[in-house]
C-alpha positions as CSV (number, residue, x, y, z in Angstrom):
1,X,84.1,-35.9,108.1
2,X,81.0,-33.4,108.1
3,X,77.7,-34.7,109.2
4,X,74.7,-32.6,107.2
5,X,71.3,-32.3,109.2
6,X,69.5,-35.0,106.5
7,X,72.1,-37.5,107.5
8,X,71.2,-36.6,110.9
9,X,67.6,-37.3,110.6
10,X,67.8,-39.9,108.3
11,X,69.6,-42.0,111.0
12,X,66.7,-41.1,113.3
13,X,63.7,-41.1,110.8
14,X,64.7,-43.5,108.9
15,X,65.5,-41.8,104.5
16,X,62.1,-42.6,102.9
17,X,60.7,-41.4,106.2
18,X,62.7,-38.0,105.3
19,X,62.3,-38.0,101.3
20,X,58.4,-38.8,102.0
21,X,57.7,-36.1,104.6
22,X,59.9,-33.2,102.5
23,X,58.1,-34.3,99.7
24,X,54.6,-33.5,101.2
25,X,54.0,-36.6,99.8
26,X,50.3,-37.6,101.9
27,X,49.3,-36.3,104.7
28,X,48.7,-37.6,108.2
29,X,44.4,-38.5,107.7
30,X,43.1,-42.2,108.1
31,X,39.8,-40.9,107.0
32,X,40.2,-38.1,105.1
33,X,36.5,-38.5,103.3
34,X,34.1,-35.4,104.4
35,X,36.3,-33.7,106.2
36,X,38.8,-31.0,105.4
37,X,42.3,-32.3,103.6
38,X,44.9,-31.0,102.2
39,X,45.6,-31.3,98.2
40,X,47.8,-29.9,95.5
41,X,46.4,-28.7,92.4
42,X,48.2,-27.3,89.3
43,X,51.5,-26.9,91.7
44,X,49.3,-25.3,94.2
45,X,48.8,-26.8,97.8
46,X,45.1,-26.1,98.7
47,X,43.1,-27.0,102.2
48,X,40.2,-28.4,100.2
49,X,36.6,-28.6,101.8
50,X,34.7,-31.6,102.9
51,X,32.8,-31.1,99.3
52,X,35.8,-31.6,98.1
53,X,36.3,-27.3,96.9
54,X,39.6,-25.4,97.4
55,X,39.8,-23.2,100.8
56,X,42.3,-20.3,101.7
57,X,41.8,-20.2,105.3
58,X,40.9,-16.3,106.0
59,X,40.9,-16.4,110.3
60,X,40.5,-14.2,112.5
61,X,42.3,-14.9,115.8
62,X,41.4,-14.2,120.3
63,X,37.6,-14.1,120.2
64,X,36.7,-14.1,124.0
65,X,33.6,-12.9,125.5
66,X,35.5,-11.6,129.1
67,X,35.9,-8.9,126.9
68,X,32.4,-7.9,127.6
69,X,32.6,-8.2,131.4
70,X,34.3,-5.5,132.3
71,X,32.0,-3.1,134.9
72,X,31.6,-0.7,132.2
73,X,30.3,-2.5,129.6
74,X,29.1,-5.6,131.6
75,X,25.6,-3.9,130.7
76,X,25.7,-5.1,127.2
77,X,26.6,-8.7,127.9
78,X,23.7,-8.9,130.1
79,X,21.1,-7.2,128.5
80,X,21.6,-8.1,124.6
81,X,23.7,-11.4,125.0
82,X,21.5,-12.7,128.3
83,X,24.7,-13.6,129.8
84,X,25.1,-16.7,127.1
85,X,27.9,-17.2,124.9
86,X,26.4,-18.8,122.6
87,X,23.8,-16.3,121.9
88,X,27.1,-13.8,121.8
89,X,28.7,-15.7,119.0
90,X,25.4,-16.2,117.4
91,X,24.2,-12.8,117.0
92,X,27.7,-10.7,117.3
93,X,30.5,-13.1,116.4
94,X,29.4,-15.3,113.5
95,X,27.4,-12.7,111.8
96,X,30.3,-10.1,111.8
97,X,33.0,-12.8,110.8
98,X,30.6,-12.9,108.0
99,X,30.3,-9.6,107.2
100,X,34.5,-9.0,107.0
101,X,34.9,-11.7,105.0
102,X,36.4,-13.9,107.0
103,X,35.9,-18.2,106.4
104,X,37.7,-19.1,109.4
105,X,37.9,-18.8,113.0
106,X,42.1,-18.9,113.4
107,X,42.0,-19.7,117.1
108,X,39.7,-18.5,120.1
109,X,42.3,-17.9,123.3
110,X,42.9,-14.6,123.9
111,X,45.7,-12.8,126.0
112,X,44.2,-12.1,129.4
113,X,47.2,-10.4,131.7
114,X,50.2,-10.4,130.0
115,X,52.8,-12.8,129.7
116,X,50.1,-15.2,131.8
117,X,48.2,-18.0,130.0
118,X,45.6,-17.6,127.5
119,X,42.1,-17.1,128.3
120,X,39.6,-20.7,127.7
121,X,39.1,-22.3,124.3
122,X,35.3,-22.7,123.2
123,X,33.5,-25.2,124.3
124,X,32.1,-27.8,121.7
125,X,28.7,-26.2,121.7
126,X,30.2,-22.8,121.2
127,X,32.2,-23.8,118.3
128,X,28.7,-25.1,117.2
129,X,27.0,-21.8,117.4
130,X,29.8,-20.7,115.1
131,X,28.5,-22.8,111.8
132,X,31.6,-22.1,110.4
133,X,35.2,-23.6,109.6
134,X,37.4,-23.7,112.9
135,X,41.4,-24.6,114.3
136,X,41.6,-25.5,118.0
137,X,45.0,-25.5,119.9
138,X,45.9,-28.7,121.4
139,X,47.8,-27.5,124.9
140,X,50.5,-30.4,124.8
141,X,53.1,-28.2,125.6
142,X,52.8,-25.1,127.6
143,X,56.3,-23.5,125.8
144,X,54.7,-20.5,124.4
145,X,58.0,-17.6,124.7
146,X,55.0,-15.3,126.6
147,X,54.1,-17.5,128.9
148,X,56.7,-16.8,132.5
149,X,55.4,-19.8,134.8
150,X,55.4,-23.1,133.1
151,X,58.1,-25.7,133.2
152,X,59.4,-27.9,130.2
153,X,58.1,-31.5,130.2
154,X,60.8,-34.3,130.0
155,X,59.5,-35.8,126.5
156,X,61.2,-39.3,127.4
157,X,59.2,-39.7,130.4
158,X,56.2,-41.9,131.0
159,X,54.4,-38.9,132.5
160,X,55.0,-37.2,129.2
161,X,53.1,-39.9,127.3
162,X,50.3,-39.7,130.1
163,X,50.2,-35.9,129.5
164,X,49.9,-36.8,125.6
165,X,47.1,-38.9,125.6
166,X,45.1,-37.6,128.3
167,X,45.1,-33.8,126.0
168,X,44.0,-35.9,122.8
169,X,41.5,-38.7,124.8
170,X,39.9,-34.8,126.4
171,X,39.7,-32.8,122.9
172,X,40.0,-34.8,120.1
173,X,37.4,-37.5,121.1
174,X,35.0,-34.8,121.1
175,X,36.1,-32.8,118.2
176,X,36.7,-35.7,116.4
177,X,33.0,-36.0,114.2
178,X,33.1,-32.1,113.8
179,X,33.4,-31.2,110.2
180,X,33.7,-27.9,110.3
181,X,37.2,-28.3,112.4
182,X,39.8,-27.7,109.5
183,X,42.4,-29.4,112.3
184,X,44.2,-29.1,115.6
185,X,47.2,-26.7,116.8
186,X,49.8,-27.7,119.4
187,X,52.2,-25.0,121.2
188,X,51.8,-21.3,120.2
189,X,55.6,-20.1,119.7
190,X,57.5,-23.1,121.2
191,X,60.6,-21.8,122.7
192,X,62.6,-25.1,121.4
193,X,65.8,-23.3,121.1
194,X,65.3,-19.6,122.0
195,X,64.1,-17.8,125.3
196,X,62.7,-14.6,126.1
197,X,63.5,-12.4,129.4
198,X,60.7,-13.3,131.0
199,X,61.2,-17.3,130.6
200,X,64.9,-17.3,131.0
201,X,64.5,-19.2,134.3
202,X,63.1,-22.2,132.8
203,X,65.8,-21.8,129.2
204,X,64.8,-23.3,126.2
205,X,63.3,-26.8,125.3
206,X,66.6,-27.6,123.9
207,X,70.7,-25.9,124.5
208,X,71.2,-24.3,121.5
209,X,75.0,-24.5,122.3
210,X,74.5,-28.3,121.5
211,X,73.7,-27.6,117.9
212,X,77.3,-27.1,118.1
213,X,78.3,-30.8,117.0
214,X,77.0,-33.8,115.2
215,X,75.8,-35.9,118.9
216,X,73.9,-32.8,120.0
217,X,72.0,-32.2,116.8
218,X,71.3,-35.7,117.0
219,X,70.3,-35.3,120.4
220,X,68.2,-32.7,119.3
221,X,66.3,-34.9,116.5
222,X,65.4,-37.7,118.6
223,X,63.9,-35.5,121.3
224,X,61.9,-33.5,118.7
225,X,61.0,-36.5,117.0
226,X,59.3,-38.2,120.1
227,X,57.4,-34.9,121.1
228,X,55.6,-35.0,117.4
229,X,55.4,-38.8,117.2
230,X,54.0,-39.4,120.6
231,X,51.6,-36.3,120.1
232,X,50.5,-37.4,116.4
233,X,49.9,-40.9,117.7
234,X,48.0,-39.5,120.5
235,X,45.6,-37.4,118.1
236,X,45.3,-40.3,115.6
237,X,44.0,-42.6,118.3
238,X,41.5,-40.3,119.0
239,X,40.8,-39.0,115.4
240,X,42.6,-40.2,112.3
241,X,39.8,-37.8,110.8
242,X,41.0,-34.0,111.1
243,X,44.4,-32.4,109.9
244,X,47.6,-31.5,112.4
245,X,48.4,-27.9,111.8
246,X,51.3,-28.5,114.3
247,X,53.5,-26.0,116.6
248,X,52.8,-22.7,115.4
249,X,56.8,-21.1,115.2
250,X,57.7,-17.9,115.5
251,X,59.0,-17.4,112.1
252,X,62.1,-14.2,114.0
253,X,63.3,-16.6,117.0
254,X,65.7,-19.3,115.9
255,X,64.3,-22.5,114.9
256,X,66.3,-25.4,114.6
257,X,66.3,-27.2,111.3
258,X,66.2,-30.4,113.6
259,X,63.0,-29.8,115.4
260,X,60.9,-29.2,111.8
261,X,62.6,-32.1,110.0
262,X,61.4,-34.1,113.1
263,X,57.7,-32.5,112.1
264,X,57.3,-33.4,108.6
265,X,56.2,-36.8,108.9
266,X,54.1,-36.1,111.9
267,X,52.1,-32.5,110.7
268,X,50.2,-31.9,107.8
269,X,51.2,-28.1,107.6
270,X,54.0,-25.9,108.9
271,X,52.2,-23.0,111.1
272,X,54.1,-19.9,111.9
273,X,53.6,-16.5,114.0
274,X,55.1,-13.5,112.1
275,X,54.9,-9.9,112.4
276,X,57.6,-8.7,110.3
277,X,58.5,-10.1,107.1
278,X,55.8,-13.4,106.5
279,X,55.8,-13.2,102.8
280,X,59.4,-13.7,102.7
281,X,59.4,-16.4,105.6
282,X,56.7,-18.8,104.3
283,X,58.1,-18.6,101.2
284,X,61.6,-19.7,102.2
285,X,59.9,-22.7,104.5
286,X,57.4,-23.8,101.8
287,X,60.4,-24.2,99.4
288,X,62.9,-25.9,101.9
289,X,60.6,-28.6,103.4
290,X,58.1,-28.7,100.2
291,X,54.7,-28.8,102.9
292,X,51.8,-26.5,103.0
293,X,52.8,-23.4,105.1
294,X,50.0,-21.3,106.9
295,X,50.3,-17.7,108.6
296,X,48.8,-19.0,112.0
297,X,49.3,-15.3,114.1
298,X,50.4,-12.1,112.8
299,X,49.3,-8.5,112.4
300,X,50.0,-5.2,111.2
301,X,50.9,-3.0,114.5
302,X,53.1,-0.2,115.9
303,X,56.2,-0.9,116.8
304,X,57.2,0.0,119.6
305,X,53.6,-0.2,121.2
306,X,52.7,3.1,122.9
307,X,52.8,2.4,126.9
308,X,49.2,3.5,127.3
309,X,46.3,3.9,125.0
310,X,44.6,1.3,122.0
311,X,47.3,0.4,118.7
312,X,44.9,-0.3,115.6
313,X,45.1,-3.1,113.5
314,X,46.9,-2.1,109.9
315,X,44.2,-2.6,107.2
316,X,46.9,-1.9,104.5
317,X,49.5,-4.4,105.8
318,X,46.8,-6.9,106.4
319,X,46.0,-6.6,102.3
320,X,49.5,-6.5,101.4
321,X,50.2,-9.8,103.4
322,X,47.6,-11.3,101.6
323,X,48.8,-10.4,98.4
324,X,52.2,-11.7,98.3
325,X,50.7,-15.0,100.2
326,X,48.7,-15.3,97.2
327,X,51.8,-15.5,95.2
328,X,53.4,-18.2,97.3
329,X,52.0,-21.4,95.9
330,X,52.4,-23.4,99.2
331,X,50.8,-21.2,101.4
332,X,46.9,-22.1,102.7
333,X,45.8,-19.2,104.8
334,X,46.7,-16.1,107.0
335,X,45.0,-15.6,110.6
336,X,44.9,-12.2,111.6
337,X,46.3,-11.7,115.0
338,X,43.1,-9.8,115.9
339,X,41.4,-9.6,118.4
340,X,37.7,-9.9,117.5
341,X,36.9,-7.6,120.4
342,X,40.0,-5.3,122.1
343,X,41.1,-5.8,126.1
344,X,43.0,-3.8,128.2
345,X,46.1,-6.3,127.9
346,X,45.8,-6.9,124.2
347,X,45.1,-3.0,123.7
348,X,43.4,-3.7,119.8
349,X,40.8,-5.3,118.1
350,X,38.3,-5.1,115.7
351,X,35.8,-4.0,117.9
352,X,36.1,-1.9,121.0
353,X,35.0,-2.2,124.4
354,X,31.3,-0.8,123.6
355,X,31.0,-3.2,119.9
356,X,31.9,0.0,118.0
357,X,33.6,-1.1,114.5
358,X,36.8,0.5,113.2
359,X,35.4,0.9,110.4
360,X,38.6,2.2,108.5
361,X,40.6,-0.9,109.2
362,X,37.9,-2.6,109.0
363,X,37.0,-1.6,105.2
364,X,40.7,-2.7,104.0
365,X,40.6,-6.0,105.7
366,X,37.2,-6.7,104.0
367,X,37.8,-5.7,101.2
368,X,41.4,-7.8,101.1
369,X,39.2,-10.7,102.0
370,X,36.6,-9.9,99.5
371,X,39.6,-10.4,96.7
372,X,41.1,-13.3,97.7
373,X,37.7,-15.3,98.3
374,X,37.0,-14.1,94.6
375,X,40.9,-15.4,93.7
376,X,39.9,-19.0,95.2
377,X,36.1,-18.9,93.0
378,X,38.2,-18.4,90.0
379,X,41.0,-21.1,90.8
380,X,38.1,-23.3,90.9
């Protein structure tokens, strides 16, 4: 007899466990009241403000100030920026966020040599400077499929549930009172069942051989399960406030179905990285798991990258995304894959080296934002 994946996870979860998180029933906040939630209105899944008004989160992503360090333009940092960060984001960041449109600041890390780890989140008093709506990545899990040095935790272990709490007890209790935090992010691209070249050493998370037979997609649920309910329970002890944007998957690599049934009942939204077809993937995991869906990462660029030189963002894709996103009732927000200022490993940005605009790209993606800011005003 055939075993389906629900009766997989329903011996795991528990079936009103499964039926409740598909649903999209509630969502993970304690104390929801005055800070940002999650709500569904006339079939529509909206973030929704601490004053209570819809949101479509319009981020921009990788806003790092090393950006400006660099010998030849190490002159600007220091003499209009003092050598302060927050003065940077004050009087350059914030006010051009602004400016585009955007309402959001998607997530601050930045690429710094490739296939090595991001650059350093914000401090709290640099999100402050911001004044506006934020996401911050939780590193639980250092997974990410660019990342070539890190080794897989073992979830059951003790040291895992250290690991866990220590990440929440260092961020969250911090975070935790900060209402313009929309909510936290875990692994950027997971590789729970894929690999890429540079990570084949370590393999993935998870064999995807196993998925094979009923005992290894079973094997395969539990695991997942005790990564999001160990990390959840770690936030919530910490901050039952904010929402849990979750693992941000990469929408091409294979995910399991196991690994995001384990989710539901543990996120609030389903976050995904995307560069080739978004529309068509949100739309298909809004309308198997019935949660919210957010673009987390993705942009418009070249393919295949030229080996040398700067690769523009795509104005025109970046409108178009938006568009069909409108369309797709579940979804509550894109974050544009920036970066706010380009680097020589990213190679683009919305800025370059000297804080000159491209203005061309720059026009569309303002005036995509300008539209949909004016579609939420009238859904209001």
């Amino acid at each position: 007899m055939s075993v389906t994946r629900r009766q997989v996870l329903s011996s795991v979860l528990g079936l009103s466990a499964v039926a409740d998180a598909a649903a999209g029933s509630r969502t993970t906040q304690a104390s929801p009241a005055g800070f940002f939630t999650l709500d569904r209105r006339d079939e529509r899944w909206w973030l929704v403000t601490p004053q209570g008004q819809p949101f479509f989160s319009l981020g921009l992503n990788h806003i790092d100030p090393a950006s400006l360090h660099y010998p030849e333009n190490i002159h600007i940092w220091r003499e209009k920026y003092g050598g302060s960060t927050v003065r940077w984001i004050q009087e350059s960041v914030a006010p051009n966020l602004n400016r585009w449109g955007f309402n959001t600041v998607g997530w601050v890390q930045e690429v710094t040599v490739r296939k090595w780890r991001h650059s350093r989140p914000f401090t709290n008093d640099e999100y402050r400077a911001l004044g506006m709506p934020f996401c911050h990545l939780l590193p639980f899990m250092e997974s990410h499929q660019w990342e070539q040095h890190t080794r897989h935790f073992d979830f059951r272990s003790r040291e895992w549930e250290e690991w866990a709490e220590y990440v929440a007890r260092s961020h969250c209790a911090e975070l935790s009172e900060d209402r313009n935090l929309i909510g936290y992010f875990y692994s950027d691209c997971p590789t729970w069942t894929h690999e890429r070249p540079e990570n084949a050493w370590r393999g993935p998370i998870f064999d995807p051989e196993l998925l094979g037979s009923p005992a290894g997609r079973r094997e395969l649920a539990e695991l997942a399960l005790r990564y999001y309910r160990t990390t959840h329970d770690a936030v919530r002890r910490h901050d039952p406030r904010h929402l849990i944007l979750g693992d941000r998957y990469e929408a091409n690599a294979p995910l399991a179905m196991e690994v995001v049934e384990a989710a539901l009942g543990y996120v609030d939204v389903l976050s995904f990285q995307d560069f080739r077809s978004p529309g068509q993937h949100l739309s298909q995991w809004h309308s198997k798991t019935g949660k919210p869906v957010l673009l987390a990462d993705a942009a418009g660029i070249e393919r295949p990258a030229p080996v040398e030189g700067f690769v523009p963002n795509n104005g025109r894709w970046y409108a178009d995304v938006l568009e069909e996103l409108r369309r797709n009732p579940g979804c509550v927000g894109f974050h544009l894959c920036g970066a706010y200022q380009r680097n020589k490993a990213r190679r683009r940005g919305l800025l370059d080296e000297l804080e000159r605009p491209d203005e061309a790209q720059l026009a569309l993606i303002a005036e995509a934002n300008r539209q949909t800011s004016q579609w939420v005003r009238d859904q209001s």
